[in-house]
TORSERO-840534 format. One record per residue (C-alpha): residue number from 1; x, y, z. Coordinates in nm, 2 decimals. Example, Ala and Ser with C-alpha at 12.3 -4.5 7.8 and 13.67 -1.06 7.14 Angstrom:
ATOM, 1, 1.23, -0.45, 0.78
ATOM, 2, 1.37, -0.11, 0.71
//
This chain:
ATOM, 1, 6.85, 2.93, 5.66
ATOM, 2, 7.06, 3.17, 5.54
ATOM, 3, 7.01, 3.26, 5.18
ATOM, 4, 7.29, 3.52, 5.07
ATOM, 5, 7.57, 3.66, 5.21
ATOM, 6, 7.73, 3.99, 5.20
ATOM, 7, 8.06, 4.00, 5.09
ATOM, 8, 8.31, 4.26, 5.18
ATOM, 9, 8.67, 4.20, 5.01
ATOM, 10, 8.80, 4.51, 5.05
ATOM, 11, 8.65, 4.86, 5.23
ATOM, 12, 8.92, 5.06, 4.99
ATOM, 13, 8.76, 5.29, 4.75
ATOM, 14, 8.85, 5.55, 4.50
ATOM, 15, 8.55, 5.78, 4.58
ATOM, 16, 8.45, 5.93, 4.94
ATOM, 17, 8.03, 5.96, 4.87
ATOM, 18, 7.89, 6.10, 5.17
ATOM, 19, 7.59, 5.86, 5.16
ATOM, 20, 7.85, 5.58, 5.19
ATOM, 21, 7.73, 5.32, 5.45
ATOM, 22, 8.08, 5.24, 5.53
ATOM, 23, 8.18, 5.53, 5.65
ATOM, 24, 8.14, 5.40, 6.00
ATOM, 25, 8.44, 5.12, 5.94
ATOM, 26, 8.67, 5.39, 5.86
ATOM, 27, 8.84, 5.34, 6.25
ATOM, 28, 8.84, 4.99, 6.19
ATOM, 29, 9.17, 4.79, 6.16
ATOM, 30, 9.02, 4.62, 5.86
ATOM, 31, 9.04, 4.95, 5.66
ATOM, 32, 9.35, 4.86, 5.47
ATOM, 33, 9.31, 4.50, 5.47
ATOM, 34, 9.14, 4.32, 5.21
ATOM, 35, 9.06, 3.96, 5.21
ATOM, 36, 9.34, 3.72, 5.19
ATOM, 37, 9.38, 3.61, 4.84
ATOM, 38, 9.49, 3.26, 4.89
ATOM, 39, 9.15, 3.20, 5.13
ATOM, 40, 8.91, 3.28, 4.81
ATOM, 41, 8.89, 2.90, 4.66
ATOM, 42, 8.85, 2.76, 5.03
ATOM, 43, 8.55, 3.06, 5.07
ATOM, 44, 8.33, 2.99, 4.76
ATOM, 45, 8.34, 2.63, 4.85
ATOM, 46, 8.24, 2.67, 5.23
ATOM, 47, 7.95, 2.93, 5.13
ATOM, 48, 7.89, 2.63, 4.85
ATOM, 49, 7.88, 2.34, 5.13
ATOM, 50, 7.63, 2.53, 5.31
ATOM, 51, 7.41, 2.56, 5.06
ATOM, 52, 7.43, 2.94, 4.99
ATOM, 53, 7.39, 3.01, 4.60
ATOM, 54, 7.38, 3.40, 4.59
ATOM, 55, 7.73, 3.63, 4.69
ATOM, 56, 7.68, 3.97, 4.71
ATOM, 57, 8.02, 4.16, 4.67
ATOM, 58, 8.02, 4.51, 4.80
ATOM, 59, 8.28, 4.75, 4.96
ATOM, 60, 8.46, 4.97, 4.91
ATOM, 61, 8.53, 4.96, 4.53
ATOM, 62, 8.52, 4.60, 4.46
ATOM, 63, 8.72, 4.62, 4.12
ATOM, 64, 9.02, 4.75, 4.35
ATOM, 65, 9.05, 4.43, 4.52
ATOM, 66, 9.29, 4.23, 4.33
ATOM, 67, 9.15, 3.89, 4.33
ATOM, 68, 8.82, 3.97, 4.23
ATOM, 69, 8.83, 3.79, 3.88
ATOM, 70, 8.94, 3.47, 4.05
ATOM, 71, 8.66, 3.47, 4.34
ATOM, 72, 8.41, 3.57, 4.05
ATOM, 73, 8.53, 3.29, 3.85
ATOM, 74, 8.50, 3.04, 4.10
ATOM, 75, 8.14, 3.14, 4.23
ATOM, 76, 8.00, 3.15, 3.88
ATOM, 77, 8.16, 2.79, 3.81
ATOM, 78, 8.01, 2.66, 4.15
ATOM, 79, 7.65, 2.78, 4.02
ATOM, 80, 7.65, 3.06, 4.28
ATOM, 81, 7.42, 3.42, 4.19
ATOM, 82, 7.74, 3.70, 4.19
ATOM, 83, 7.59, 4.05, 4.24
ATOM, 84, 7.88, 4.34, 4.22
ATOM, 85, 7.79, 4.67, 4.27
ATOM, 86, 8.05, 4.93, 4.15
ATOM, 87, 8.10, 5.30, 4.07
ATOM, 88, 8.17, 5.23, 3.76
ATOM, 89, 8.52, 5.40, 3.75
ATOM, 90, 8.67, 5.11, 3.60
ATOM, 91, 8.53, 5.05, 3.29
ATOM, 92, 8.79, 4.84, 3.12
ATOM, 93, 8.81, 4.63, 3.44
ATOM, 94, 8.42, 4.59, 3.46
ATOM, 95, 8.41, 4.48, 3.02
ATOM, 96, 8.70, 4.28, 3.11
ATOM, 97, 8.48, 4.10, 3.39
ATOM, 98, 8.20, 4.05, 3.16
ATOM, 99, 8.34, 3.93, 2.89
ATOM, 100, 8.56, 3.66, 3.14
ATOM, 101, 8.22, 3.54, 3.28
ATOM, 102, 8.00, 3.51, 3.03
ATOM, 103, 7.71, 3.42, 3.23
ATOM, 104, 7.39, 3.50, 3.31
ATOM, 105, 7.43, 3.49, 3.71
ATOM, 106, 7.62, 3.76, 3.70
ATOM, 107, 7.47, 4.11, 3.77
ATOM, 108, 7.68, 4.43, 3.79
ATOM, 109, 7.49, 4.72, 3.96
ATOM, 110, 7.64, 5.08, 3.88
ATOM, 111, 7.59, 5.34, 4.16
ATOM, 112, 7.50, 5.64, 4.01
ATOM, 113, 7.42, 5.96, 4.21
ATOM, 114, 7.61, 6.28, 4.06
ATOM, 115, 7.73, 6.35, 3.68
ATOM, 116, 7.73, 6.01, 3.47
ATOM, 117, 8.03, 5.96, 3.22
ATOM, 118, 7.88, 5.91, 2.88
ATOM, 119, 8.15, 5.60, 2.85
ATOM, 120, 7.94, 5.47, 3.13
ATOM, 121, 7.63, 5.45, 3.03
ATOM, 122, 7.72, 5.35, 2.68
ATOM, 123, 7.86, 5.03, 2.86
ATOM, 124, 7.60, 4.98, 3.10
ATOM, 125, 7.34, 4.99, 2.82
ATOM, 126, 7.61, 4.78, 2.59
ATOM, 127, 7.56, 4.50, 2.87
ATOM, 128, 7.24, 4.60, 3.02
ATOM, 129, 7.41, 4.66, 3.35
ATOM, 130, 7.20, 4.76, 3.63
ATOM, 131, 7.19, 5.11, 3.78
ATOM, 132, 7.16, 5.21, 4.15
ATOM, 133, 7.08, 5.54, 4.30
ATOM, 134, 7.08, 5.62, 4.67
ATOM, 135, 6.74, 5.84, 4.74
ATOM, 136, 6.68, 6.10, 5.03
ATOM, 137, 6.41, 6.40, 5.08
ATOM, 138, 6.68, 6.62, 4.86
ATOM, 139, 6.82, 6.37, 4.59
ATOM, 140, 6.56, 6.21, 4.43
ATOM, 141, 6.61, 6.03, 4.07
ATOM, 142, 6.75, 6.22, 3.83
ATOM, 143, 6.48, 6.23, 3.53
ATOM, 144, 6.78, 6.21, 3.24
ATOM, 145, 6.88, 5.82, 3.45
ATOM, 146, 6.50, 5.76, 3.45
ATOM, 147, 6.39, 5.85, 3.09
ATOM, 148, 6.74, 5.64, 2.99
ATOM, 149, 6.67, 5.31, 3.16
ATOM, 150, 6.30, 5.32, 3.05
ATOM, 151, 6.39, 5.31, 2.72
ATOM, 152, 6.69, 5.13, 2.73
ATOM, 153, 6.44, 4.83, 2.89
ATOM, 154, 6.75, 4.85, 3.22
ATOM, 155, 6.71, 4.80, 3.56
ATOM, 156, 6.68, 5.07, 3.79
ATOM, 157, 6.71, 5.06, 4.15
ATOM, 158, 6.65, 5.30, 4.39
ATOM, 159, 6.79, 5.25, 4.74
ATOM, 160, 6.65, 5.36, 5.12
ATOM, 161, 6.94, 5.50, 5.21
ATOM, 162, 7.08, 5.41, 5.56
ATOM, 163, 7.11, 5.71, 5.81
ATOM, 164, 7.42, 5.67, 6.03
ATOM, 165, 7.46, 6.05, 6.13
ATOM, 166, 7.27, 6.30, 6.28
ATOM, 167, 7.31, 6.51, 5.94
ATOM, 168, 7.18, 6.16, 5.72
ATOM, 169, 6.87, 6.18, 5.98
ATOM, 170, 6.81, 6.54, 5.89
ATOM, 171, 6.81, 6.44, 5.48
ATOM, 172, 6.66, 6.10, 5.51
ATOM, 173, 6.29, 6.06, 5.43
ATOM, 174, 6.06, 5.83, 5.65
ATOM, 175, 6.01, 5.49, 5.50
ATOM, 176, 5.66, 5.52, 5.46
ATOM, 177, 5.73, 5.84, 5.23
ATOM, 178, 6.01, 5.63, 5.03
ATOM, 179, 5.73, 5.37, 4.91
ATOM, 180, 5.50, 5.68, 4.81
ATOM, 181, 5.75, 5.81, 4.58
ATOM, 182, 5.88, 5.42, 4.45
ATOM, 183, 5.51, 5.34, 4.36
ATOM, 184, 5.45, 5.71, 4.20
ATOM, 185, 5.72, 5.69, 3.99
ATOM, 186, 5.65, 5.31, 3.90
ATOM, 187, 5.32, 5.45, 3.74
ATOM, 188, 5.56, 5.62, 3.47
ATOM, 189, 5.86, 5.38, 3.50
ATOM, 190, 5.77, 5.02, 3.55
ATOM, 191, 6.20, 4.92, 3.54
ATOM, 192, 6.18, 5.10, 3.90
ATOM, 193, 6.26, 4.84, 4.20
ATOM, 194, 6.32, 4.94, 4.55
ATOM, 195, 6.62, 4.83, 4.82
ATOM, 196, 6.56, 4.85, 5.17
ATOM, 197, 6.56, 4.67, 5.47
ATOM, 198, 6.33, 4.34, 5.50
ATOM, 199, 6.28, 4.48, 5.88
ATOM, 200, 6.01, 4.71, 5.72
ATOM, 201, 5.79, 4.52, 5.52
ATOM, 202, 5.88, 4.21, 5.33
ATOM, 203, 5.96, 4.00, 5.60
ATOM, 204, 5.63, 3.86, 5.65
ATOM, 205, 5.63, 3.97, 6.04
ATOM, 206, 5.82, 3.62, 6.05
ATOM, 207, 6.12, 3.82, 6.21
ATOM, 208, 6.29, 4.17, 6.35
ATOM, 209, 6.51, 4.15, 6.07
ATOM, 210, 6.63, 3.95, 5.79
ATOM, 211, 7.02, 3.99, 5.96
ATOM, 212, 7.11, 3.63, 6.06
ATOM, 213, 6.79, 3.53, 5.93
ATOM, 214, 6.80, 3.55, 5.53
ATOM, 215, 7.18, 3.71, 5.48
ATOM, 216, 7.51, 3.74, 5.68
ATOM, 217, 7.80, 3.99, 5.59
ATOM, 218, 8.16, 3.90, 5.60
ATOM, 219, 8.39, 4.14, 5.62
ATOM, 220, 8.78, 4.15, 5.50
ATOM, 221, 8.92, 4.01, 5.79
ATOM, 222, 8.66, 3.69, 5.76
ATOM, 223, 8.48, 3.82, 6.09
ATOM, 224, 8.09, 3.76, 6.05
ATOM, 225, 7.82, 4.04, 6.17
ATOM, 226, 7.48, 4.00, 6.14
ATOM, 227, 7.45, 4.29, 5.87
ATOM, 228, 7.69, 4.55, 5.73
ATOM, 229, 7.59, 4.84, 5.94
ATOM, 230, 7.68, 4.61, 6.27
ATOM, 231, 8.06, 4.55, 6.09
ATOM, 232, 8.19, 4.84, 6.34
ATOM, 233, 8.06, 4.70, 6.70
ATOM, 234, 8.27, 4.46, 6.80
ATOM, 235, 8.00, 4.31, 7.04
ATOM, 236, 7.78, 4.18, 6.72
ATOM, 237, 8.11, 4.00, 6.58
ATOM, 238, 7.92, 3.68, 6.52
ATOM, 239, 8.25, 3.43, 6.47
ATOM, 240, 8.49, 3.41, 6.21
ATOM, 241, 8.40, 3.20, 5.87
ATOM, 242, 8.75, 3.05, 5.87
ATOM, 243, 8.74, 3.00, 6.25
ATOM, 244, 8.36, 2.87, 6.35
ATOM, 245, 8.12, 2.68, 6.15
ATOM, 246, 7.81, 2.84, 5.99
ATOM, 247, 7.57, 2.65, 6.22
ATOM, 248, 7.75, 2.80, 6.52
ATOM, 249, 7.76, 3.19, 6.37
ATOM, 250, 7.37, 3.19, 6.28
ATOM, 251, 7.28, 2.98, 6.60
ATOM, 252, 7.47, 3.28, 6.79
ATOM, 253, 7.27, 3.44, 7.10
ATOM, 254, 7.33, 3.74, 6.94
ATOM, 255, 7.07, 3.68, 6.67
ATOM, 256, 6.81, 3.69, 6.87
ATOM, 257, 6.68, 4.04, 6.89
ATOM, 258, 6.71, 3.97, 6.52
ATOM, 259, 6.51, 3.69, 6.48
ATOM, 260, 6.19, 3.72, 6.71
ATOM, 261, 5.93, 3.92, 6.59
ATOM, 262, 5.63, 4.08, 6.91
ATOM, 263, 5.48, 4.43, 6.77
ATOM, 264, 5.56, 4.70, 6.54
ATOM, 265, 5.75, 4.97, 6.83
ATOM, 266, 5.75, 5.27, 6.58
ATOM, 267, 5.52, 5.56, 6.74
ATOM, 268, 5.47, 5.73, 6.42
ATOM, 269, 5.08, 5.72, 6.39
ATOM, 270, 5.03, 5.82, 6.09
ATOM, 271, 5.22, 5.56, 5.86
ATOM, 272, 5.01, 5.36, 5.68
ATOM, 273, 5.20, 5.08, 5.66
ATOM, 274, 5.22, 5.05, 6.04
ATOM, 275, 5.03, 4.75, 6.04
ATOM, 276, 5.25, 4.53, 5.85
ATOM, 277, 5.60, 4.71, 5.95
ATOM, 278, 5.81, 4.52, 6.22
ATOM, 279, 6.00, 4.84, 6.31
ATOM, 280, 6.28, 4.86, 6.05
ATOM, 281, 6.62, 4.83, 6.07
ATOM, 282, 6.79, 4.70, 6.43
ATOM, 283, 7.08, 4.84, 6.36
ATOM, 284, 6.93, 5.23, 6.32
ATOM, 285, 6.87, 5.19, 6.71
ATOM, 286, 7.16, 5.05, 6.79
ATOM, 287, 7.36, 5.28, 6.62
ATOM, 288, 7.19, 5.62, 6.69
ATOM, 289, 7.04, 5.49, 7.07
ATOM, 290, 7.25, 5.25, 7.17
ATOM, 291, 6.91, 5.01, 7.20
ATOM, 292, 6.85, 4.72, 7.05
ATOM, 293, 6.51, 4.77, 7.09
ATOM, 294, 6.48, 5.12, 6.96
ATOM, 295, 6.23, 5.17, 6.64
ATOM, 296, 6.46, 5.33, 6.33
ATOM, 297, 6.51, 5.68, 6.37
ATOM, 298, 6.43, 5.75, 5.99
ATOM, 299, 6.05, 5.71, 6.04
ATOM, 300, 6.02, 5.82, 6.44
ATOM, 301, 6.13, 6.18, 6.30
ATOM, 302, 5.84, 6.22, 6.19
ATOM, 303, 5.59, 6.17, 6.49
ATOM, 304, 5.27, 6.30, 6.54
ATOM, 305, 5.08, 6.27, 6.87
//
């Protein structure tokens, strides 16, 4: 059943991060459209009727779409988990928020991967805001962030970042090497928690991947793909929320590559979590193969014989 969903109001942003995993959508008709203001009460209620209780709200910048404060509102008053990650540009937007909601279920997460405005992290400690940080083989957690959440007893997580280029291959470290590093540094700073793909380790071998599984994304437009990174192949456009029920989106034939799990199909031999890996992320393969049934690329560069 599906436990989350992935949110996508708007794909507008203020920033142009080259780690971005939306840089894909940019050809996408979507790009200038956010979701339809009027269809935010009759969202939160669907995802409610369905039994969904956490909304993750991602973009783009979310604080530029312009209904934000009313779909927050409404998913906090429905009981519903709100997760927003930001840059953290808008800081009076982001206190504004806060102080609207009140409420433990919801968590702002702060990307933060270059210089940090002092503001920021005044207000991020002020609130005890989260902090996120995209790592690859040549940006690796900046030591001033680390020391700063440790002792500020904040949150601090550190995400696989998702290669979508030849050039993201090149920097991206093999997952294996990501969980190295996470538990090394979790020696020194216990705060430390790791974001990646269930399709690694986490899932239990119960599935591929957690996409149609555990989560869905919706994007602006109100079309449903199984994750995020699928958003730009029209092929794995699962329904529309507005349009099809939820029972016939996740009960799509398109899920099933997803959903079955047979043998790990990385060749890299010398990972040590081989044994309890189902292959990583589905969409890698799709994306840099065109196979469904590729392992990700991120670990396979990597191969010894």
């Amino acid at each position: 059943m599906i436990e989350y969903v992935q949110f996508f109001p708007t794909l507008r942003c203020n920033k142009n991060c080259k780690f971005c995993f939306n840089r894909g959508n940019n050809s996408q008709n979507f790009i200038n459209q956010d979701f339809p203001a009027e269809k935010v009460e009759d969202f939160v209620n669907l995802l409610k009727e369905n039994k969904i209780s956490n909304l993750d709200i991602l973009g783009g910048e979310p604080f530029l779409y312009d209904a934000l404060f009313k779909l927050v509102k409404l998913a906090i008053k429905k009981n519903m988990e709100v997760n927003i990650s930001t840059n953290g540009i808008f800081l009076e937007k982001i206190e504004k928020l806060i102080k609207l909601c009140k409420n433990p279920k919801l968590h702002i997460g702060v990307s933060i991967n270059d210089e940090v405005n002092p503001k920021l992290l005044k207000l991020i400690n002020k609130n005890k805001l989260w902090i996120k940080s995209v790592i690859t083989e040549n940006q690796l957690p900046d030591e001033k962030i680390l020391n700063f959440t440790s002792k500020m007893g904040i949150d601090y997580y550190l995400i696989y970042m998702d290669a979508l280029t030849e050039r993201d291959l090149e920097i991206s470290m093999p997952f294996y090497e990501f969980i190295e590093l996470i538990k090394k540094l979790q020696i020194l700073y216990p705060n430390i928690k790791p974001v990646y793909c269930n399709g690694f380790i986490g899932g239990g071998q119960k599935y591929r991947c957690p996409a149609g599984t555990e989560k869905i994304t919706v994007m602006p437009d109100g079309k449903v793909y199984p994750c995020y990174l699928l958003s730009g192949f029209k092929d794995y456009c699962l329904g529309n929320i507005f349009e099809n029920s939820l029972q016939e989106i996740i009960s799509s034939e398109k899920l099933n590559i997803f959903k079955k799990f047979f043998a790990n199909i990385c060749n890299n031999k010398i990972c040590k979590l081989k044994k309890i890996c189902s292959g990583g992320c589905v969409a890698h393969g799709i994306i840099h193969y065109g196979n469904l049934k590729k392992a990700d690329p991120r670990c396979e560069k990597k191969v010894f014989n």
